[in-house]
PDB file of N, CA, C and O in Angstrom:
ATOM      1  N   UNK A   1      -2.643  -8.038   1.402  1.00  0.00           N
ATOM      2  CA  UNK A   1      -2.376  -8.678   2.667  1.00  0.00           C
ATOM      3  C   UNK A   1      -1.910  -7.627   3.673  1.00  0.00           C
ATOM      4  O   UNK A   1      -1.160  -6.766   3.213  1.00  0.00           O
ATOM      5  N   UNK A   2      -2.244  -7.545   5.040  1.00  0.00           N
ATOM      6  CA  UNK A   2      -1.915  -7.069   5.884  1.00  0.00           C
ATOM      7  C   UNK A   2      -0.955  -8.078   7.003  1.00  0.00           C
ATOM      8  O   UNK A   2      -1.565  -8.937   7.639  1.00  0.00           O
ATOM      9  N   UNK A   3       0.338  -7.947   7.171  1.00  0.00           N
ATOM     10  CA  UNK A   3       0.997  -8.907   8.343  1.00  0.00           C
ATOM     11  C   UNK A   3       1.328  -8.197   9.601  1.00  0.00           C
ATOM     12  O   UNK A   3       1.540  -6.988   9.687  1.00  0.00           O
ATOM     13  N   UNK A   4       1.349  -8.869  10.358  1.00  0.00           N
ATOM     14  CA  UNK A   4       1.762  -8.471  11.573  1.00  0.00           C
ATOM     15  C   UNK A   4       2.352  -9.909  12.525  1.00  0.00           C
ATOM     16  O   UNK A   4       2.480 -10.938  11.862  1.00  0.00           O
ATOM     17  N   UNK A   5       2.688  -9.985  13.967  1.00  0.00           N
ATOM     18  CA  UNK A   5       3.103 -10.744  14.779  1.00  0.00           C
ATOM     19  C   UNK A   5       2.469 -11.710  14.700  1.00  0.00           C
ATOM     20  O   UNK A   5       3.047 -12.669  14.188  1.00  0.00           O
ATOM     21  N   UNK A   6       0.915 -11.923  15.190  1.00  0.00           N
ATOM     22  CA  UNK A   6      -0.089 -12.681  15.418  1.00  0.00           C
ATOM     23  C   UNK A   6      -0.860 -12.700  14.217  1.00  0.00           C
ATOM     24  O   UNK A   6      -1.824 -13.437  14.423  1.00  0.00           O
ATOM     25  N   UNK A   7      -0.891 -12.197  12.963  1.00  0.00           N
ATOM     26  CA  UNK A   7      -1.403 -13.177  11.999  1.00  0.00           C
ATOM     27  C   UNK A   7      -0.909 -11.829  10.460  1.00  0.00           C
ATOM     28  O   UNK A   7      -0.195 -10.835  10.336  1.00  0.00           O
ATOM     29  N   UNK A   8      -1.843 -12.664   9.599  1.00  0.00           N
ATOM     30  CA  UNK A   8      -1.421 -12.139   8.171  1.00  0.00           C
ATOM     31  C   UNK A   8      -2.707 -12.566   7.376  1.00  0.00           C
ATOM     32  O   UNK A   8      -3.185 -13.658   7.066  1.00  0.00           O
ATOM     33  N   UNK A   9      -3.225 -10.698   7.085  1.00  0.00           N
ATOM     34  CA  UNK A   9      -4.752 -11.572   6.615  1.00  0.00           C
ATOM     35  C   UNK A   9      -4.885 -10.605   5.386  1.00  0.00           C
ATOM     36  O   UNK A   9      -4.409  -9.472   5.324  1.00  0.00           O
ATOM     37  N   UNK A  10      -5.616 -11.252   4.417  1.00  0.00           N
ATOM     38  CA  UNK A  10      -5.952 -11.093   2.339  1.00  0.00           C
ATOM     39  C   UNK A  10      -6.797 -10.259   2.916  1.00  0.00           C
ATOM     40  O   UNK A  10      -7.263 -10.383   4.048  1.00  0.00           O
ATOM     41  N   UNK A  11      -7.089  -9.053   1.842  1.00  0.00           N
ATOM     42  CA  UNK A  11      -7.943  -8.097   1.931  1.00  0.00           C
ATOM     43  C   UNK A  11      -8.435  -7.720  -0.100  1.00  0.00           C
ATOM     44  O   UNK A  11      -7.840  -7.336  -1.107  1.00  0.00           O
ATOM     45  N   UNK A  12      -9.552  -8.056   0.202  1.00  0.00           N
ATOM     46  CA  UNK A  12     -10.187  -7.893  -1.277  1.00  0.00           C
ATOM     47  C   UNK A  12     -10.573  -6.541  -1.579  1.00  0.00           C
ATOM     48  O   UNK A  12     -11.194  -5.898  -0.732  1.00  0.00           O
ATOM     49  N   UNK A  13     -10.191  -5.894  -3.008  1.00  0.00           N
ATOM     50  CA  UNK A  13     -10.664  -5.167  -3.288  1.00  0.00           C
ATOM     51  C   UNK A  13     -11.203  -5.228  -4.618  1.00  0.00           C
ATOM     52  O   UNK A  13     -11.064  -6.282  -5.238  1.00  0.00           O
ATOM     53  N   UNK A  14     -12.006  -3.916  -5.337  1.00  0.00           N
ATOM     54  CA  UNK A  14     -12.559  -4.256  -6.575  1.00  0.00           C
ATOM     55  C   UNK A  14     -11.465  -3.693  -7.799  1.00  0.00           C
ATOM     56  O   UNK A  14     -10.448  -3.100  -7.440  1.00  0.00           O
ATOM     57  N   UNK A  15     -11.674  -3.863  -8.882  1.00  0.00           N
ATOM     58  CA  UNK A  15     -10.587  -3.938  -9.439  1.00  0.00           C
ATOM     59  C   UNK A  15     -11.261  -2.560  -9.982  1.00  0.00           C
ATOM     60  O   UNK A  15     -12.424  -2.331 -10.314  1.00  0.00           O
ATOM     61  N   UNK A  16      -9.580  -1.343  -9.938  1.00  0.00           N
ATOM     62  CA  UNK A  16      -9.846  -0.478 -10.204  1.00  0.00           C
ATOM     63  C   UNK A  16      -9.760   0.785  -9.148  1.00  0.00           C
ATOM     64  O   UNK A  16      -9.516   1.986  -9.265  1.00  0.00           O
ATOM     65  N   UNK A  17     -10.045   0.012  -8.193  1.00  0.00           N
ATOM     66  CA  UNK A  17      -9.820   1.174  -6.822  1.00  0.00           C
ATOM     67  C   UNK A  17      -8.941   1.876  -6.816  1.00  0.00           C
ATOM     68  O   UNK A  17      -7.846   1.604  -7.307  1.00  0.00           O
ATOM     69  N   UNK A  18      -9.368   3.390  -6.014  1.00  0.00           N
ATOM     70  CA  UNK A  18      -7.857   4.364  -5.817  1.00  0.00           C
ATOM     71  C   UNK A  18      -7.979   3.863  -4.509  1.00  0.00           C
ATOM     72  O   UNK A  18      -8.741   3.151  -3.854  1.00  0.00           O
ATOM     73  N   UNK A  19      -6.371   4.854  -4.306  1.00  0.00           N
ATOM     74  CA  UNK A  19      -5.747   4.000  -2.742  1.00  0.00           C
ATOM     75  C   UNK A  19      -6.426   4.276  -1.897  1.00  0.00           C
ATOM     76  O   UNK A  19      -6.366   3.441  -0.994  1.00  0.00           O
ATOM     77  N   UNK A  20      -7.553   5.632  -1.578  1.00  0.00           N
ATOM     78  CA  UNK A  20      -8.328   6.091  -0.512  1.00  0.00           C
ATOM     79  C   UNK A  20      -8.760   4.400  -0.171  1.00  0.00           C
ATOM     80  O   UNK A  20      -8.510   3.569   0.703  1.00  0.00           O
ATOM     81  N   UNK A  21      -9.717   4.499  -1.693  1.00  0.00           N
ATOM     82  CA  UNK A  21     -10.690   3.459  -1.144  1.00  0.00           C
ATOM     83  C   UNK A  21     -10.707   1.899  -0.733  1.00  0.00           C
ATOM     84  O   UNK A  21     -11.578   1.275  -0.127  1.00  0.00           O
ATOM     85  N   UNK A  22      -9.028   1.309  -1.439  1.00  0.00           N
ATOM     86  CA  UNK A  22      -8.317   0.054  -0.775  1.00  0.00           C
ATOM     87  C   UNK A  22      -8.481   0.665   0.117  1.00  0.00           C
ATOM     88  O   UNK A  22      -9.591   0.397   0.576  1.00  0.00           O
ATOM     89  N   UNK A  23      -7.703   1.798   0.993  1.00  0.00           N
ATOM     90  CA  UNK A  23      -6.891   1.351   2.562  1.00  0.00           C
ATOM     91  C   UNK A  23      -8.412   1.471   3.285  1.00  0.00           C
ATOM     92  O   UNK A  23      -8.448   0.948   4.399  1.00  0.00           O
ATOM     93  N   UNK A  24      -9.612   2.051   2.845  1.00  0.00           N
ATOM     94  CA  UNK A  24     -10.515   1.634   3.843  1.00  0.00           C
ATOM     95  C   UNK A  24     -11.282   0.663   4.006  1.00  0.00           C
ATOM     96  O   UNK A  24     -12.239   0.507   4.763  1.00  0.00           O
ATOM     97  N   UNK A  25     -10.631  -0.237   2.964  1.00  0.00           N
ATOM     98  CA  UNK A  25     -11.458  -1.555   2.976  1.00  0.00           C
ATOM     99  C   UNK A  25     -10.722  -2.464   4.567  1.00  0.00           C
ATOM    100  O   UNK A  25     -11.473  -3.135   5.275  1.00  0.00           O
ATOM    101  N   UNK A  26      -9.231  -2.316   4.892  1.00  0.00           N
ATOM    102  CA  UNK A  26      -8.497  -2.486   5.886  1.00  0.00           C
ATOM    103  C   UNK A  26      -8.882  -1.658   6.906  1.00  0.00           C
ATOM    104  O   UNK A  26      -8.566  -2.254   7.936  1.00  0.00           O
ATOM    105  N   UNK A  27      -9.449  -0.491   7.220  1.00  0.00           N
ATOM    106  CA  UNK A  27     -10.081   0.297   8.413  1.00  0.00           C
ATOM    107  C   UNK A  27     -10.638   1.419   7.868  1.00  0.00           C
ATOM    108  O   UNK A  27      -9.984   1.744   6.877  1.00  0.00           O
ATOM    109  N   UNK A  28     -11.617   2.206   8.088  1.00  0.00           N
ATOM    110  CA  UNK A  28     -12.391   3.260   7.138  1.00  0.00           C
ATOM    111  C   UNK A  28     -11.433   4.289   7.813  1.00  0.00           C
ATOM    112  O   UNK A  28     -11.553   5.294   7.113  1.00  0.00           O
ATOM    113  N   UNK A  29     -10.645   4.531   8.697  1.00  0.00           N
ATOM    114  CA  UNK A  29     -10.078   5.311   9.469  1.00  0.00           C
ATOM    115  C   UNK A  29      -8.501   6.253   8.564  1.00  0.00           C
ATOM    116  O   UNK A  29      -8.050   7.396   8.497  1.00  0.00           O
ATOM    117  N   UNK A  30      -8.161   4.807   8.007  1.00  0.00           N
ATOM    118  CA  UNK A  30      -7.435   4.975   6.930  1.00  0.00           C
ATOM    119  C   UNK A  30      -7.654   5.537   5.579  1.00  0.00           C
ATOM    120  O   UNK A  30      -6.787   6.014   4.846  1.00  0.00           O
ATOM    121  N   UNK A  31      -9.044   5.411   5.315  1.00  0.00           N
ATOM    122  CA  UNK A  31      -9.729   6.014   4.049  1.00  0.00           C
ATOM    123  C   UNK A  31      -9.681   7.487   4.667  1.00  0.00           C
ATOM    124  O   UNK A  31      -8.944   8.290   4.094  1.00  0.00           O
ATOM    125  N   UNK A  32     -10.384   7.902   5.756  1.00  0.00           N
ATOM    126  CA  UNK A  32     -10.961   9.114   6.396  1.00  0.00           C
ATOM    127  C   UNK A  32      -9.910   9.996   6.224  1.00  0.00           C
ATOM    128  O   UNK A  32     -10.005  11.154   5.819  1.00  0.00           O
ATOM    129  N   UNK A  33      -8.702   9.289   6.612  1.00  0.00           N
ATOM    130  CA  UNK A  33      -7.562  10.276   7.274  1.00  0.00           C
ATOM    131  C   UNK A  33      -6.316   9.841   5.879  1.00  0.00           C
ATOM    132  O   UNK A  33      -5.113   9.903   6.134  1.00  0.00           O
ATOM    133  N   UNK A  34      -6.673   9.536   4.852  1.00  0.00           N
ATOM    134  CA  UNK A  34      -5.523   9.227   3.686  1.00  0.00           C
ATOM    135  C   UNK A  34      -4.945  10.864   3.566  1.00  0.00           C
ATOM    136  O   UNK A  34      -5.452  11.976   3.417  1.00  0.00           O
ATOM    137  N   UNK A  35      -3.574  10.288   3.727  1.00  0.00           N
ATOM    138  CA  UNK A  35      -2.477  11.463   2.921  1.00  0.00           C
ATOM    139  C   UNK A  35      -2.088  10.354   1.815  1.00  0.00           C
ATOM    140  O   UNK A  35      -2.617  10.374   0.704  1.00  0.00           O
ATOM    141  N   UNK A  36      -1.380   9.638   2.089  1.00  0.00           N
ATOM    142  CA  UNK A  36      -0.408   8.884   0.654  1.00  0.00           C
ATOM    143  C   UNK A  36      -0.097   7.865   0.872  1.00  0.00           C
ATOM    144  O   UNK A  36       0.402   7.546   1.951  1.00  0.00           O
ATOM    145  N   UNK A  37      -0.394   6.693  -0.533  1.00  0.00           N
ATOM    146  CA  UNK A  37       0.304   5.514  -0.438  1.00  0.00           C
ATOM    147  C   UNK A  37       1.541   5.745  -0.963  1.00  0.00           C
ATOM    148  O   UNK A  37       1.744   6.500  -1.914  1.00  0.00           O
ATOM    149  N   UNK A  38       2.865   4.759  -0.038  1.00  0.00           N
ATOM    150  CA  UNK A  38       3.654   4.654  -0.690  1.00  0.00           C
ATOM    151  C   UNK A  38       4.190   3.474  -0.883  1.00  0.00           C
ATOM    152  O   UNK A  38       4.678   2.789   0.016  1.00  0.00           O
ATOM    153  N   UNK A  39       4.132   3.168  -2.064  1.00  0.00           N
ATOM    154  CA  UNK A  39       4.162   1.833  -2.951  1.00  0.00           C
ATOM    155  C   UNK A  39       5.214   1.470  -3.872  1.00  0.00           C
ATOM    156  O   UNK A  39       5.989   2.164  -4.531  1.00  0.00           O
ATOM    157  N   UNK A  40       5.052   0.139  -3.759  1.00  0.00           N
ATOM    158  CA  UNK A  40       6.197  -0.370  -4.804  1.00  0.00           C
ATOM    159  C   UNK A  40       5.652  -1.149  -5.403  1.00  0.00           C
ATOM    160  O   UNK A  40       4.437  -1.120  -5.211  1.00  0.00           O
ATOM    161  N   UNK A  41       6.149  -2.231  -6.405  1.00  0.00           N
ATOM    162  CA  UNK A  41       5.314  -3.613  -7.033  1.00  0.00           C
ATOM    163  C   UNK A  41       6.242  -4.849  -6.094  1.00  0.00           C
ATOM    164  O   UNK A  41       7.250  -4.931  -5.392  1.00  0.00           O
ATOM    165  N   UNK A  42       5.471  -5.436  -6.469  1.00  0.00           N
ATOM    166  CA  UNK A  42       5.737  -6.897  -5.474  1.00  0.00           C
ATOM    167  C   UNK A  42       7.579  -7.248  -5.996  1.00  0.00           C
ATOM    168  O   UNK A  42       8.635  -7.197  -5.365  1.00  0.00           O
ATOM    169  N   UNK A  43       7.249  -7.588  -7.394  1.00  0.00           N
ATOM    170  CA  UNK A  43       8.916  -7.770  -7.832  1.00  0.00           C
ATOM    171  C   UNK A  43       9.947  -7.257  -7.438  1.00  0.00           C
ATOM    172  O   UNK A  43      10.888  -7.776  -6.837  1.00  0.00           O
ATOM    173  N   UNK A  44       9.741  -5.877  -7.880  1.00  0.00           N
ATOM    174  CA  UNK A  44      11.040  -4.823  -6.917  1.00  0.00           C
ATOM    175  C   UNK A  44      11.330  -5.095  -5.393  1.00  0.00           C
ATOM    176  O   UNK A  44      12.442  -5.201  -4.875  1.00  0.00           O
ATOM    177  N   UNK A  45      10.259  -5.175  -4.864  1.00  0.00           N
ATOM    178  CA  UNK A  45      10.421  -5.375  -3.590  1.00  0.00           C
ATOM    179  C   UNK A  45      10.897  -6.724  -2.779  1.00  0.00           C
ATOM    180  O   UNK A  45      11.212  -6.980  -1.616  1.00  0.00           O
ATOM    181  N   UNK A  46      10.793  -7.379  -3.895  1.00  0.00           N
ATOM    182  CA  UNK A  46      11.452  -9.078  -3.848  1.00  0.00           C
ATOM    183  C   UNK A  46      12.896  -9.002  -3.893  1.00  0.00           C
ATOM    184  O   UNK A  46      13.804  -9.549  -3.266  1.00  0.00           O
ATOM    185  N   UNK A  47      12.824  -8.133  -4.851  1.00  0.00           N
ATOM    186  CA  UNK A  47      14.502  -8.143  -5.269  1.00  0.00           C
ATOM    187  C   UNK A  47      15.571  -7.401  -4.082  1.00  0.00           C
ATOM    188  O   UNK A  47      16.710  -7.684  -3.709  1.00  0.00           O
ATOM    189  N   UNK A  48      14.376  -6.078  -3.620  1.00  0.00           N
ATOM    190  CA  UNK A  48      15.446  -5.195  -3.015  1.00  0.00           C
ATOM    191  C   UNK A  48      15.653  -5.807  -1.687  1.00  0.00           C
ATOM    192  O   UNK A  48      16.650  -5.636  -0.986  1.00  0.00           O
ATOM    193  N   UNK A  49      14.376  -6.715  -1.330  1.00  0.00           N
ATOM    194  CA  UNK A  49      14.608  -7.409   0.219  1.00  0.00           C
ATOM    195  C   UNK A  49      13.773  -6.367   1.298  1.00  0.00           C
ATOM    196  O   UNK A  49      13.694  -6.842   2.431  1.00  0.00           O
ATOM    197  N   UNK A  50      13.221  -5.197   1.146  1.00  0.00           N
ATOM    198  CA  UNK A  50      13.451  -4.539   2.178  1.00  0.00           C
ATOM    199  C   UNK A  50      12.384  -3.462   1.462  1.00  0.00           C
ATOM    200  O   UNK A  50      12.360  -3.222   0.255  1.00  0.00           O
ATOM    201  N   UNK A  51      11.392  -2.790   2.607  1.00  0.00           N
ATOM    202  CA  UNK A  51      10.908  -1.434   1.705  1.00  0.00           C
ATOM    203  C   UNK A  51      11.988  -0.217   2.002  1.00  0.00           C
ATOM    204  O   UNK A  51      11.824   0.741   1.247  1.00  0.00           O
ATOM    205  N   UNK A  52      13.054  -0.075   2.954  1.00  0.00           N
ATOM    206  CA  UNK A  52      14.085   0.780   3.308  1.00  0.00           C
ATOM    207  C   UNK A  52      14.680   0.764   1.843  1.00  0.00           C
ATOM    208  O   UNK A  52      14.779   1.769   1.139  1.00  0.00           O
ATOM    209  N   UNK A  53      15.163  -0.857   1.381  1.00  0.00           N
ATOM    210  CA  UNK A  53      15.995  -0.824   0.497  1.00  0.00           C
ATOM    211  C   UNK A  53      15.761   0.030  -0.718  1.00  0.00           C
ATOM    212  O   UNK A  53      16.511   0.811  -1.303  1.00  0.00           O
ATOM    213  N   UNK A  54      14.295  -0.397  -0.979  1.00  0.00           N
ATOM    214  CA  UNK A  54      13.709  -0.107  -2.031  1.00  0.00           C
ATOM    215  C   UNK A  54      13.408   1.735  -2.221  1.00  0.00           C
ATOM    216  O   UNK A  54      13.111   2.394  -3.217  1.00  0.00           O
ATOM    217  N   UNK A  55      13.609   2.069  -1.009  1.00  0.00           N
ATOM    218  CA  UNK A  55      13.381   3.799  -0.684  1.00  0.00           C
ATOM    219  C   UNK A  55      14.759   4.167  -1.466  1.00  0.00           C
ATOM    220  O   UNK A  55      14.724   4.995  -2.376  1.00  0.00           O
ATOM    221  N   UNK A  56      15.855   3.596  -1.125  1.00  0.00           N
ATOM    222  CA  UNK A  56      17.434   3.978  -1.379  1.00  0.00           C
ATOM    223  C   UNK A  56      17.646   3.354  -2.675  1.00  0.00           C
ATOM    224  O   UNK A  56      18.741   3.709  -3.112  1.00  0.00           O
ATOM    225  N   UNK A  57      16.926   2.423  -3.608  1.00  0.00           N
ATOM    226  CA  UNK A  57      16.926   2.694  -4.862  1.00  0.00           C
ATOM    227  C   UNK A  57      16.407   3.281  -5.455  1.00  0.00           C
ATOM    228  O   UNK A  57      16.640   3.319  -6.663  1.00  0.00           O
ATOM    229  N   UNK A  58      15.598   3.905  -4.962  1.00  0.00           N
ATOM    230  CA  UNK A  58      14.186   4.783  -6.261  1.00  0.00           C
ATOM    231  C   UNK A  58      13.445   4.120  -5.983  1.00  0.00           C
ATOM    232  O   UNK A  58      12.479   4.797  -6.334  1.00  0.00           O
ATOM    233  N   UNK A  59      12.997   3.167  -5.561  1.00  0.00           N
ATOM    234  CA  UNK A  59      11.938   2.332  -6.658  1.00  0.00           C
ATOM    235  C   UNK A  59      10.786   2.465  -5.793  1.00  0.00           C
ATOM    236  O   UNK A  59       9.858   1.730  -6.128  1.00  0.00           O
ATOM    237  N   UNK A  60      10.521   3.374  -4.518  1.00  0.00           N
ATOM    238  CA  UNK A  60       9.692   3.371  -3.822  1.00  0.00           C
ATOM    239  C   UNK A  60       8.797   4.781  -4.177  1.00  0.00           C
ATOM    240  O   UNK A  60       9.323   5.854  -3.881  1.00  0.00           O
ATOM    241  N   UNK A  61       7.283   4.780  -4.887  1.00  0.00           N
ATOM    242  CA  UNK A  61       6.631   5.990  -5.145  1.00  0.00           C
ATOM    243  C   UNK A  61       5.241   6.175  -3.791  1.00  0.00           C
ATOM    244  O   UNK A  61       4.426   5.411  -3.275  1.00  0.00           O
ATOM    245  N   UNK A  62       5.607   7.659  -3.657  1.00  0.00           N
ATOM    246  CA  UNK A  62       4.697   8.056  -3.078  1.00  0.00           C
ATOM    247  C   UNK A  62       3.167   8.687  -3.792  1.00  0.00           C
ATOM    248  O   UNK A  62       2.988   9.805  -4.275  1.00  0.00           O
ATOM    249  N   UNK A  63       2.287   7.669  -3.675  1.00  0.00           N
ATOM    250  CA  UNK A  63       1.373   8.141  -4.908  1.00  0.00           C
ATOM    251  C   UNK A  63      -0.153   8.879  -3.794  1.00  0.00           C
ATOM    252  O   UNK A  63      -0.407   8.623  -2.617  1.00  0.00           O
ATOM    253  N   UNK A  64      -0.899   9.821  -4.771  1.00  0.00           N
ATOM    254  CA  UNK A  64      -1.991  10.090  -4.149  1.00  0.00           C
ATOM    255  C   UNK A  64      -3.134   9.348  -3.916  1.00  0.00           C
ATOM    256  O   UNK A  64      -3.334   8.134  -3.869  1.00  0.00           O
ATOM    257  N   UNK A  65      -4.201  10.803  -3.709  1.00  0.00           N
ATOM    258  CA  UNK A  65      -6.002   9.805  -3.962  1.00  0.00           C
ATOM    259  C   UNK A  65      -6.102   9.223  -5.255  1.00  0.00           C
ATOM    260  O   UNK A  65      -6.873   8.284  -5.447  1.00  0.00           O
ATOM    261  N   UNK A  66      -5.312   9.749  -6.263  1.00  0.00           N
ATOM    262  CA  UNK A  66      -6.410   9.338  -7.314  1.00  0.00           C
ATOM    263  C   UNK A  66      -5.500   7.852  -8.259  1.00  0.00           C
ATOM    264  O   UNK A  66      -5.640   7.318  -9.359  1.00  0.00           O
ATOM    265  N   UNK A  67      -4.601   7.665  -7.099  1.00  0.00           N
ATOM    266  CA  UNK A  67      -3.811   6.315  -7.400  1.00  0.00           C
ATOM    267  C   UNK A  67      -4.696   5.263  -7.685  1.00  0.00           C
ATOM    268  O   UNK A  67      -5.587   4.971  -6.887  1.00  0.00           O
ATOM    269  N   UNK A  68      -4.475   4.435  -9.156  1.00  0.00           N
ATOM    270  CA  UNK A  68      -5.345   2.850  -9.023  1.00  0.00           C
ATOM    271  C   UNK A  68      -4.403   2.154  -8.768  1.00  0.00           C
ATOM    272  O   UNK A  68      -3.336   2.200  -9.380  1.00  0.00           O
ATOM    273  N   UNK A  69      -4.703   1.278  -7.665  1.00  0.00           N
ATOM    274  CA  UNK A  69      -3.669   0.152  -7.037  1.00  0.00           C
ATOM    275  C   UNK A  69      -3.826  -0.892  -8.045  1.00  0.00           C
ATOM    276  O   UNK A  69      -4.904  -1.252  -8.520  1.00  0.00           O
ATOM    277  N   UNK A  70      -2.757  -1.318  -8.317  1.00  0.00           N
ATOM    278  CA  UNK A  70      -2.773  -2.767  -9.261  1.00  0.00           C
ATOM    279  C   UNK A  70      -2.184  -3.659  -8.618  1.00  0.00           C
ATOM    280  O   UNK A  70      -1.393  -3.559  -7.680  1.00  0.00           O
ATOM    281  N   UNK A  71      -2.691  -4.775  -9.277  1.00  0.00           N
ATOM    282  CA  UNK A  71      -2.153  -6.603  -8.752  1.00  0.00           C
ATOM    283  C   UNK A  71      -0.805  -6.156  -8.426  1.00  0.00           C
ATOM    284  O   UNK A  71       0.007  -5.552  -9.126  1.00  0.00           O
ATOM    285  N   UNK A  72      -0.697  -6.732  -6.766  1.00  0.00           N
ATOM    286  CA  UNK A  72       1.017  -7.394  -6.790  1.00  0.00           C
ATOM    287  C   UNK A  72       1.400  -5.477  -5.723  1.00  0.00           C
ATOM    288  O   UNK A  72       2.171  -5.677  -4.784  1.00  0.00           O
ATOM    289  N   UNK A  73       1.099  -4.458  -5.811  1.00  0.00           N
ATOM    290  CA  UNK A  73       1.389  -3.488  -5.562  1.00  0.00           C
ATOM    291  C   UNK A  73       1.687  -3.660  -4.084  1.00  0.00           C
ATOM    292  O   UNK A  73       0.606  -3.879  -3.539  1.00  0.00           O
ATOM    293  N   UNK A  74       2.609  -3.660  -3.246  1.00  0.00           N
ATOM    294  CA  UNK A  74       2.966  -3.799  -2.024  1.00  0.00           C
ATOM    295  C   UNK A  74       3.038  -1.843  -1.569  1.00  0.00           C
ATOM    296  O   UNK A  74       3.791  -1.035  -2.115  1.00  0.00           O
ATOM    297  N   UNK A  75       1.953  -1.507  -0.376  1.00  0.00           N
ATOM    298  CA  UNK A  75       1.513  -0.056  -0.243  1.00  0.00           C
ATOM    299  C   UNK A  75       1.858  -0.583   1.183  1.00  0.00           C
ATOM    300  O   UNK A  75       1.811  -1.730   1.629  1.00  0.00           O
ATOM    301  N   UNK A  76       2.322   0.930   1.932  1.00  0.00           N
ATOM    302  CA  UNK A  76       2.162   1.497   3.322  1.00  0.00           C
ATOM    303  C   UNK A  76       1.141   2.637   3.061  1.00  0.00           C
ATOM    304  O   UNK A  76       1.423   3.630   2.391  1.00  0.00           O
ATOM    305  N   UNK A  77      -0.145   2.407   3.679  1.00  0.00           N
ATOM    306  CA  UNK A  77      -0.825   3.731   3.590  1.00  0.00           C
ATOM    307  C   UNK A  77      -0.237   4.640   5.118  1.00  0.00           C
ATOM    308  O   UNK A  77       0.006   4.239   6.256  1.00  0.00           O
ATOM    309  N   UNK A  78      -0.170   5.963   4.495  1.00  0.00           N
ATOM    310  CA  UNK A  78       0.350   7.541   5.252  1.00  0.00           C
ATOM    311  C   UNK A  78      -1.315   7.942   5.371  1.00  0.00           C
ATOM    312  O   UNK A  78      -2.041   8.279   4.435  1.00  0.00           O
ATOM    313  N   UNK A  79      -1.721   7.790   6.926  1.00  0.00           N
ATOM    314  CA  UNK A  79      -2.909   8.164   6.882  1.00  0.00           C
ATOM    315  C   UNK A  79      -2.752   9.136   8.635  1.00  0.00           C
ATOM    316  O   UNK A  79      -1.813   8.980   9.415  1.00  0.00           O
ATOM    317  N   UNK A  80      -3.827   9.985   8.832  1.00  0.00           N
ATOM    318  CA  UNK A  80      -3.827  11.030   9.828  1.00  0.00           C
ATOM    319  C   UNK A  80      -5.457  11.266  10.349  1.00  0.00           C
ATOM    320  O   UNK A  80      -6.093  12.163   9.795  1.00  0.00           O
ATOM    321  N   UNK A  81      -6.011  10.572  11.255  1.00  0.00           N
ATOM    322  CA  UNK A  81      -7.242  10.704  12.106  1.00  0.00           C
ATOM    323  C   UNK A  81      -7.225  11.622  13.215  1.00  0.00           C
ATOM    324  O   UNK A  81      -8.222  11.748  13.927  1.00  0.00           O
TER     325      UNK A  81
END
């Protein structure tokens, strides 16, 4: 899912993808220009309330290209066009 102000929209990917190739399913711009996802799992991030929070426990990894995103993985892609 991607959210913002004015809406919040599901984004499919195939199972198995590295993060390049999720974040360009959301804009190829993001694939083009990937430095790093940085990710947590959905749970942790339930718990900590916050991706700040989750930075100031650990529980937030900065992973590369050759990351496979799994179910539930809540990512900020770090991308540069």
């Amino acid at each position: 899912f991607t959210t913002g102000e004015k809406e919040t929209r599901a984004w499919t990917i195939r199972e198995g993808a590295k993060a390049p190739e999720a974040a360009g399913v959301i804009h190829t711009d993001f694939a083009k220009g990937f430095i790093r996802a940085e990710t947590i799992g959905y749970e942790d991030f339930v718990k900590t309330g916050s991706q700040s929070a989750a930075r100031e426990k650990g529980l937030l990894r900065s992973e590369g290209k050759e990351y496979i995103v799994k179910e539930g993985d809540v990512i900020e892609f770090r991308f540069n066009v």
